[in-house]
Backbone bond lengths (Angstrom), bond angles and torsions (degrees), N, CA, C in turn:
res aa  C-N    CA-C-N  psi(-1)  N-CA   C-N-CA  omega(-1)  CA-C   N-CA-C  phi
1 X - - - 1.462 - - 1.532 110.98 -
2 X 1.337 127.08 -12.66 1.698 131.09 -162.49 1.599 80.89 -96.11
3 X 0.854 133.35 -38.61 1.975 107.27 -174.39 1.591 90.97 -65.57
4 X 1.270 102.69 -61.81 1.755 99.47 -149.56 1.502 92.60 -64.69
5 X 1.314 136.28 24.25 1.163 125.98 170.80 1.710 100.30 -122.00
6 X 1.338 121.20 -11.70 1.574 123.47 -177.01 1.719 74.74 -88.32
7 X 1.067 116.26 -65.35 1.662 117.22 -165.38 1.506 107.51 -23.13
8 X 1.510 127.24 -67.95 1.329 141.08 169.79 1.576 117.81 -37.23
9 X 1.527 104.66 -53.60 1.455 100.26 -168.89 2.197 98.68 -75.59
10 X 1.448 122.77 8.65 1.659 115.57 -168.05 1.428 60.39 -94.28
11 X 1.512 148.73 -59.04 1.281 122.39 -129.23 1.221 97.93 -86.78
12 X 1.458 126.78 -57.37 1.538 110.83 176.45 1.637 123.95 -42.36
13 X 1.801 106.33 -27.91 1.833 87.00 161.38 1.378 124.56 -79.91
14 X 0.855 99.48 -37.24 1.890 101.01 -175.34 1.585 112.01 -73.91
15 X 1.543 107.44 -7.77 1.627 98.64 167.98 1.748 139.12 -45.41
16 X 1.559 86.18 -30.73 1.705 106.98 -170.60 1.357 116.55 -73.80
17 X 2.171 106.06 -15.84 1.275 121.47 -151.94 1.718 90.56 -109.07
18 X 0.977 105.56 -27.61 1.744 112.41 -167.41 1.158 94.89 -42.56
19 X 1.540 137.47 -83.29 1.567 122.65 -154.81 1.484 113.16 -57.45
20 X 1.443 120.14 -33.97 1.624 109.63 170.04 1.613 110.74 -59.30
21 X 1.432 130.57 -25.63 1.142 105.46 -164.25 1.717 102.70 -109.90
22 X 1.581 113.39 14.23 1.608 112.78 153.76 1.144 96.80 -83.68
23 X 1.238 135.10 -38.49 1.525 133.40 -178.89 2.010 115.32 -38.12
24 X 1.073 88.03 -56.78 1.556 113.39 -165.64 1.599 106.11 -90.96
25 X 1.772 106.65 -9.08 1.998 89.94 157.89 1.282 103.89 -90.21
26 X 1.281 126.75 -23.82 1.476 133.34 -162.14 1.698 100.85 -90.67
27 X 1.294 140.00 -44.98 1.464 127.55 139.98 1.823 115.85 -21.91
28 X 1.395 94.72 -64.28 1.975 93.55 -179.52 1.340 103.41 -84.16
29 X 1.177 140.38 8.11 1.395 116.72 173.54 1.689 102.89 -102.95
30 X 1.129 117.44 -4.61 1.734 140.65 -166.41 2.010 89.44 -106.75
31 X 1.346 129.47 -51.83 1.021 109.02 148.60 1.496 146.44 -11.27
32 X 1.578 83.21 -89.23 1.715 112.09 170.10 1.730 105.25 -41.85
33 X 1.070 104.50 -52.49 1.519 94.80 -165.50 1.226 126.02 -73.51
34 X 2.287 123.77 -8.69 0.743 149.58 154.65 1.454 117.43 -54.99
35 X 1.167 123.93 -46.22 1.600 138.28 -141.82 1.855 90.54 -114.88
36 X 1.213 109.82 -2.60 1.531 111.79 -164.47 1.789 95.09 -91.17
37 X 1.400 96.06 -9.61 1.964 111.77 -170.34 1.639 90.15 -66.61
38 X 1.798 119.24 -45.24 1.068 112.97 -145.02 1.444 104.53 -117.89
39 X 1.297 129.49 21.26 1.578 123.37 178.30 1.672 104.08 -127.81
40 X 1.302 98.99 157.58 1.400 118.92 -173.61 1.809 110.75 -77.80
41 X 0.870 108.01 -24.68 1.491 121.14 -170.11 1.677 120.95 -104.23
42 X 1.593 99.48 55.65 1.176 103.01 -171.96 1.555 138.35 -88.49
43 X 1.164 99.52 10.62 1.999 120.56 151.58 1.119 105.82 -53.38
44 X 1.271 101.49 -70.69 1.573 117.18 -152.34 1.644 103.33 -60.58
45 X 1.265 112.65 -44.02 1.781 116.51 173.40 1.525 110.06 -57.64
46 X 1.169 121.30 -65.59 1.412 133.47 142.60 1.618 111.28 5.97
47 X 1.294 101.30 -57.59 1.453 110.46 -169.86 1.554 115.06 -93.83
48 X 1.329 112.78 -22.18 1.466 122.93 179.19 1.984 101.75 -75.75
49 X 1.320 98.91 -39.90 1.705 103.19 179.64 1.319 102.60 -71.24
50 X 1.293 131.34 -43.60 1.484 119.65 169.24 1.471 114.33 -39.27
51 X 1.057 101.95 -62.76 2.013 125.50 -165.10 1.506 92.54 -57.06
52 X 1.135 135.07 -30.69 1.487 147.24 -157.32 1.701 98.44 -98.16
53 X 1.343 139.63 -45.05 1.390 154.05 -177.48 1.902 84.90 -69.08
54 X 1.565 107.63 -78.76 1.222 93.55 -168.47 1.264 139.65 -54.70
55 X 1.419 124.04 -19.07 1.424 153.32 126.77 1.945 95.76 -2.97
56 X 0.868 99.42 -68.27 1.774 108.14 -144.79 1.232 84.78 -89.77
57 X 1.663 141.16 -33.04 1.543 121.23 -170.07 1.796 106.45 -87.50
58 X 1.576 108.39 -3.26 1.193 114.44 -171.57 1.671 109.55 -86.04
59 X 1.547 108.51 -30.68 1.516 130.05 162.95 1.952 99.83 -57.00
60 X 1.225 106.73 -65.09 1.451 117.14 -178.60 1.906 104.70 -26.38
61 X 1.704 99.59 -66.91 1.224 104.88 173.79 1.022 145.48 -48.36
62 X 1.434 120.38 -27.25 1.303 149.18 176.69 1.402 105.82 -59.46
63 X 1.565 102.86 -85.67 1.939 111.14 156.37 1.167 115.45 -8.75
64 X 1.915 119.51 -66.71 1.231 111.41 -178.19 1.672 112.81 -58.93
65 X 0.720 114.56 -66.95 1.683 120.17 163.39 1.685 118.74 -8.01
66 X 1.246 110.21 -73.12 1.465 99.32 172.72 1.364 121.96 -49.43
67 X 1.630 102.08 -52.77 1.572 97.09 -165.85 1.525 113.34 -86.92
68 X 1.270 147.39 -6.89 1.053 125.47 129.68 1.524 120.77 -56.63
69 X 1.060 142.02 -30.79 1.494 123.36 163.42 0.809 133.32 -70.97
70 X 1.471 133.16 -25.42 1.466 132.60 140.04 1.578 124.46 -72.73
71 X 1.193 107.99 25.03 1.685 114.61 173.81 1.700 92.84 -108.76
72 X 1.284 99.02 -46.55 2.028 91.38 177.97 1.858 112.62 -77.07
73 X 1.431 99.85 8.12 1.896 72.85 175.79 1.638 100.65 -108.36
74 X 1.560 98.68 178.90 1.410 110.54 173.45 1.738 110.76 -54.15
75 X 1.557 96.69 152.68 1.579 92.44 -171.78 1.610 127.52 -81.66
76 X 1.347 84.58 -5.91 1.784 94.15 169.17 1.786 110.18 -73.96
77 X 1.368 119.19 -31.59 1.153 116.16 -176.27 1.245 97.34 -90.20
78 X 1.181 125.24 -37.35 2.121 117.77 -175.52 1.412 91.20 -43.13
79 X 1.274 106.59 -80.53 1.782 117.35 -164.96 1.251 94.06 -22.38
80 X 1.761 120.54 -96.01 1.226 122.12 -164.98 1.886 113.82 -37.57
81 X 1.059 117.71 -38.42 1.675 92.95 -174.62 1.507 103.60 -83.41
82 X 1.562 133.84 -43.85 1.069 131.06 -172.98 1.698 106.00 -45.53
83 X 1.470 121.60 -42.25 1.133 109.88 -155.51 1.669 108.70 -101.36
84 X 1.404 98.01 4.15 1.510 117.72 155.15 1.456 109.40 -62.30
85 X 1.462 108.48 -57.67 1.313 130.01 -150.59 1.619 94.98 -74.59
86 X 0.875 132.86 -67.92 1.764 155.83 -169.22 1.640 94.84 -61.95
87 X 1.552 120.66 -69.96 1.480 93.04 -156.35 1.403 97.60 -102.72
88 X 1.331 142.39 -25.11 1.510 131.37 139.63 1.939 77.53 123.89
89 X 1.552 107.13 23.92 1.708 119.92 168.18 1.759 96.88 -54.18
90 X 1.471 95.79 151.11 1.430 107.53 155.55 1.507 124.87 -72.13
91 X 1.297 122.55 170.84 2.012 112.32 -179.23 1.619 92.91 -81.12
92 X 1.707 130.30 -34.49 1.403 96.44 172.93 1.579 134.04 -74.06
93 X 1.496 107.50 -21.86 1.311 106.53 173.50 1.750 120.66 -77.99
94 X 1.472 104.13 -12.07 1.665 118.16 174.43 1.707 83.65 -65.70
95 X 1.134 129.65 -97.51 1.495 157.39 -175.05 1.501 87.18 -20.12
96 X 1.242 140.17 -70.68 1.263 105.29 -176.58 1.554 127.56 -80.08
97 X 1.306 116.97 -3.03 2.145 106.51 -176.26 1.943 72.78 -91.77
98 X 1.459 148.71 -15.91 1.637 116.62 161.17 1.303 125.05 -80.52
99 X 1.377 98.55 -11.39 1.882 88.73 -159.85 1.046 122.08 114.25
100 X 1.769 111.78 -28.45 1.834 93.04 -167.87 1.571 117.97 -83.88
101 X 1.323 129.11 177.50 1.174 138.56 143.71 1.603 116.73 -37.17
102 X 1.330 144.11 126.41 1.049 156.71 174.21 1.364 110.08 -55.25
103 X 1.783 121.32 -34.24 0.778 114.74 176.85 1.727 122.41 -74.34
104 X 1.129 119.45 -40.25 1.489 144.99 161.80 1.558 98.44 -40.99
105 X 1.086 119.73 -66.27 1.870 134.16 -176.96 1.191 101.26 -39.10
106 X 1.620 126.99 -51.90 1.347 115.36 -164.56 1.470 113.07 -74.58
107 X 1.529 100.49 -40.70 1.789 126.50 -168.80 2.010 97.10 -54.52
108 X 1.683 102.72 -52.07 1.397 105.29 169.73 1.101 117.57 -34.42
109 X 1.663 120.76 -70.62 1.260 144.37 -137.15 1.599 98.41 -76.74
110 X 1.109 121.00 -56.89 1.585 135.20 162.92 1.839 109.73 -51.88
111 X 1.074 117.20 -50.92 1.658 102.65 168.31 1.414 139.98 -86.83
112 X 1.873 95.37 -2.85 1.391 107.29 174.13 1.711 105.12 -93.46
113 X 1.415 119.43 -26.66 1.634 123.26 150.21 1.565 112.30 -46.17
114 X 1.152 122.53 -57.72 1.332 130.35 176.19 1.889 106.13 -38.14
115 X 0.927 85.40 -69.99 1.616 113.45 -162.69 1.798 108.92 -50.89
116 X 1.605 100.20 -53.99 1.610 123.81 161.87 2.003 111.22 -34.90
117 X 1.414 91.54 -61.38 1.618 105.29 175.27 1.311 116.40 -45.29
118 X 1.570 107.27 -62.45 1.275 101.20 158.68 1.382 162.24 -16.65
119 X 1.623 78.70 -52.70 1.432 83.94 -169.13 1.573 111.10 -115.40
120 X 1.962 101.68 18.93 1.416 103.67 175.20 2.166 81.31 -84.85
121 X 1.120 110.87 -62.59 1.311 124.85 175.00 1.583 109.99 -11.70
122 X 1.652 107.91 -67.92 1.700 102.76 169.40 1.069 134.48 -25.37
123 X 2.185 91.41 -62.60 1.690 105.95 171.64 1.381 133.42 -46.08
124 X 1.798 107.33 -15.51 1.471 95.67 -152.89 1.337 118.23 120.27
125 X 1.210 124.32 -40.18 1.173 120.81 -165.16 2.316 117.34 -97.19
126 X 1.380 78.49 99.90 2.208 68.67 -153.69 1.392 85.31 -98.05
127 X 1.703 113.06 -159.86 0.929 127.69 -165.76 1.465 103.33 -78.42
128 X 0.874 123.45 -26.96 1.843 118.94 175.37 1.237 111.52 -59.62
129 X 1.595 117.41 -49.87 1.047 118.79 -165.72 2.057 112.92 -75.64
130 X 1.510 116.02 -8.12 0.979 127.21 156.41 1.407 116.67 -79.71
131 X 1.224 127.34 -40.63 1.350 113.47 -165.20 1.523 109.76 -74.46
132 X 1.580 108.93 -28.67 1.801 112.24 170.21 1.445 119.95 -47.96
133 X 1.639 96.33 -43.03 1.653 91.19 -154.54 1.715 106.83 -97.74
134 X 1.562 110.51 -15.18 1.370 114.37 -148.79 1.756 111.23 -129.56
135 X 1.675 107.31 -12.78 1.114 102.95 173.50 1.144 157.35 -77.01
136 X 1.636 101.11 -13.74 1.197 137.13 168.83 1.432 133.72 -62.90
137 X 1.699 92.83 -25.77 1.485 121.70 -140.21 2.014 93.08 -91.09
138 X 1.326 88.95 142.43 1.439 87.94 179.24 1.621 125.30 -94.58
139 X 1.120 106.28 16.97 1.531 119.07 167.25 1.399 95.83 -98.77
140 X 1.661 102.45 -106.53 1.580 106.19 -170.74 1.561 123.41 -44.36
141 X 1.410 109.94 -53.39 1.482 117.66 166.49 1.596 118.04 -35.40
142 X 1.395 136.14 -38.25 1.112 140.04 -176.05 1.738 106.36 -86.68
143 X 1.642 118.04 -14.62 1.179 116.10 -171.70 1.427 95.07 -87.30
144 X 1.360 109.88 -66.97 1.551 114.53 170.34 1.463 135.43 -32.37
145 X 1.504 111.83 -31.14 1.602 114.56 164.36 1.761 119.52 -69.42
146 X 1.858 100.25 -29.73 1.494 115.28 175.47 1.452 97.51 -60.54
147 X 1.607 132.57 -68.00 0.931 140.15 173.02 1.710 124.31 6.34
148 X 1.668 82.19 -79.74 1.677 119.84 178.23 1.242 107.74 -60.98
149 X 1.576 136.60 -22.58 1.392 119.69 176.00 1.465 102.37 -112.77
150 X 1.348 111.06 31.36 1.904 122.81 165.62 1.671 109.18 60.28
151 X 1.465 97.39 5.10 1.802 85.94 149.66 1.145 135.26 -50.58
152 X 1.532 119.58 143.56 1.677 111.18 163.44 1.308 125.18 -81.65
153 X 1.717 130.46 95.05 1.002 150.97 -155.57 1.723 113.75 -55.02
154 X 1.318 75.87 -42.53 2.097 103.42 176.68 1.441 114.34 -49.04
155 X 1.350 116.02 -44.65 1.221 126.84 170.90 1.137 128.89 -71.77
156 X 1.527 110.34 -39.40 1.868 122.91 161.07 1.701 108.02 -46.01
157 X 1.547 119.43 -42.80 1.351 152.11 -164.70 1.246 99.50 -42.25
158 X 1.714 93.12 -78.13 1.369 126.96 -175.76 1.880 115.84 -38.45
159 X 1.827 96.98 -51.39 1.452 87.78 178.49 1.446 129.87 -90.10
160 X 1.518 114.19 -5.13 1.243 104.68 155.86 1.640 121.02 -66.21
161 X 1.406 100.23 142.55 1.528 88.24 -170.08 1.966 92.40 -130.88
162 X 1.156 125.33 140.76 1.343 142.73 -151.80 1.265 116.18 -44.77
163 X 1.604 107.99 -28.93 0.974 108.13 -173.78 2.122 116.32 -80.81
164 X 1.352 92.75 18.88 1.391 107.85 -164.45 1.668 93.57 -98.50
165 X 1.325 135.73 -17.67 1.117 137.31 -159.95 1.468 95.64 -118.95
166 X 1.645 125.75 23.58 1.404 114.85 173.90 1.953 95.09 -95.76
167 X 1.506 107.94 150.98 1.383 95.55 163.24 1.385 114.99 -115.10
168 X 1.860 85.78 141.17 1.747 96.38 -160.13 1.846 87.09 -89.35
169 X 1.557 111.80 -169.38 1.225 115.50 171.67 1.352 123.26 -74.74
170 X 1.187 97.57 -22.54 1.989 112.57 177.15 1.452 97.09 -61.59
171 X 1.418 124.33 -51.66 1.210 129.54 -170.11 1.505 132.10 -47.82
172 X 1.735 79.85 -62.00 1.690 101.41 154.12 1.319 123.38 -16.78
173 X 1.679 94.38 -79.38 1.762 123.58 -168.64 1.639 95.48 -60.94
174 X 0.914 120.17 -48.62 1.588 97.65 -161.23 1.298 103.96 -86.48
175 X 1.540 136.33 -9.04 0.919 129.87 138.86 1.738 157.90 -49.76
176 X 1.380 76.52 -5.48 1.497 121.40 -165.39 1.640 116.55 46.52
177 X 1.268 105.30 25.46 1.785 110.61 162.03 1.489 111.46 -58.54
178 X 0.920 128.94 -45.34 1.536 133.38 -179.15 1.481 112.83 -78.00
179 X 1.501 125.81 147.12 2.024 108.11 154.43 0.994 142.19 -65.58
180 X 1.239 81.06 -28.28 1.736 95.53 166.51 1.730 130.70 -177.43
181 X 0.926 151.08 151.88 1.446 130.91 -171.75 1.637 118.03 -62.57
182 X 1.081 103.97 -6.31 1.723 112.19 -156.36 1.731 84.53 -92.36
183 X 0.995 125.07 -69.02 1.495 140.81 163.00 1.475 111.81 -21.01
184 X 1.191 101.28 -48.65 1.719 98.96 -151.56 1.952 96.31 -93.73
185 X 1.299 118.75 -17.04 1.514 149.65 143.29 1.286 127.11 -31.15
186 X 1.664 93.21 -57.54 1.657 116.54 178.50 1.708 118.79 -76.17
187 X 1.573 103.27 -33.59 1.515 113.91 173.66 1.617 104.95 -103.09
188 X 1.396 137.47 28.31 1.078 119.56 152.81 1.488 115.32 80.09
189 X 1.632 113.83 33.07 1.510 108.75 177.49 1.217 101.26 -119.36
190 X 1.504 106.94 154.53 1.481 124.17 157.73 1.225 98.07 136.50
191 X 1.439 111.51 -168.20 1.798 134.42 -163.69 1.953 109.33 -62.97
C-alpha cells in the first residue's frame, strides 16, 4: 500500500505542474514539427513527436486522475488534498483558511492519501499500472521517487517554478529531440 500511496502523493505534487508541462510538450512537439522541414531522418522525428503527444495526453490523464479521485472521497479529505494539490499550501496553513485543528489536518491528509490509493487501486489503476506509464517520467516519476525516500515532495513543488518546465534548445539537444544544435541554430529554434 506505501507505493500506491507514494504514487498518489507524486500526483498531488505534480498536479500544479501539469498544465505547464502540456504547455512545454506542445512548444517541443511544435518544434519537432518545424525542424522536421530540415533533417534527413524523418521517422525517427516522426517518432520523437509521437513520444512527445503521448507525453502530454499522459499529463492529461493524470489531471483526470486526481480529480475524479478526490471527487469520490469524503469531503473533509477532498478539501485537504485538493488544496494540497492546487495551491501546493502547507497542512498547517490548509487547517487554518478551513478551520480545522492541525492536528486533525495532518491525520486527514495522511488518511485521505490512504483512502485516494485505494480507491485508484479499486479502479484498476495499481502500482504496475503506474510504474509503466509514469516512472520514467520526469515530472511525476521524479516526484514519486522523492516520495519513496520520505521526502517532502511539496517543497521540491514549491521550488520548481514554471518557467523550469519550458524547453530551451539545450534541452532539446541533450535530449536528443533535436539533430543537432548546429541544425536547430541554422533553422532558427530555441528560447
Amino acid at each position: 500500500m506505501k507505493n500506491m500511496m507514494d504514487w498518489v502523493t507524486a500526483l498531488l505534487a505534480a498536479y500544479r505542474r501539469l498544465p505547464g508541462a502540456v504547455r512545454a510538450c506542445k512548444r517541443t512537439s511544435e518544434t519537432l514539427a518545424i525542424s522536421g522541414f530540415y533533417c534527413e531522418d524523418t521517422l525517427s522525428l516522426v517518432q520523437k513527436m509521437i513520444d512527445c503527444n503521448a507525453r502530454s495526453e499522459s499529463y492529461l490523464n493524470a489531471k483526470v486522475l486526481v480529480d475524479e479521485t478526490l471527487a469520490k472521497l469524503p469531503i473533509k479529505y477532498a478539501n485537504i488534498l485538493g488544496m494540497r494539490a492546487r495551491s501546493g499550501k502547507s497542512i498547517e496553513e490548509i487547517a487554518l483558511r478551513l478551520g480545522y485543528a492541525k492536528r486533525s489536518a495532518f491525520r486527514w491528509y495522511a488518511d485521505g492519501v490512504k483512502k485516494a490509493a485505494c480507491s485508484l487501486k479499486a479502479a484498476g489503476y495499481d502500482e504496475k499500472w503506474f510504474e509503466t506509464r509514469y516512472l520514467k517520467d520526469v515530472l511525476i516519476g521524479d516526484y514519486y521517487m522523492l516520495a519513496q525516500k520520505g521526502a517532502d515532495v511539496f517543497c521540491r513543488a514549491e521550488r520548481v517554478s514554471d518557467n523550469k518546465l519550458r524547453v530551451s534548445l539545450e534541452d532539446a539537444v541533450a535530449a536528443g529531440i533535436l539533430l543537432s544544435e548546429k541544425r536547430a541554430a541554422r533553422i532558427g529554434i530555441g528560447d
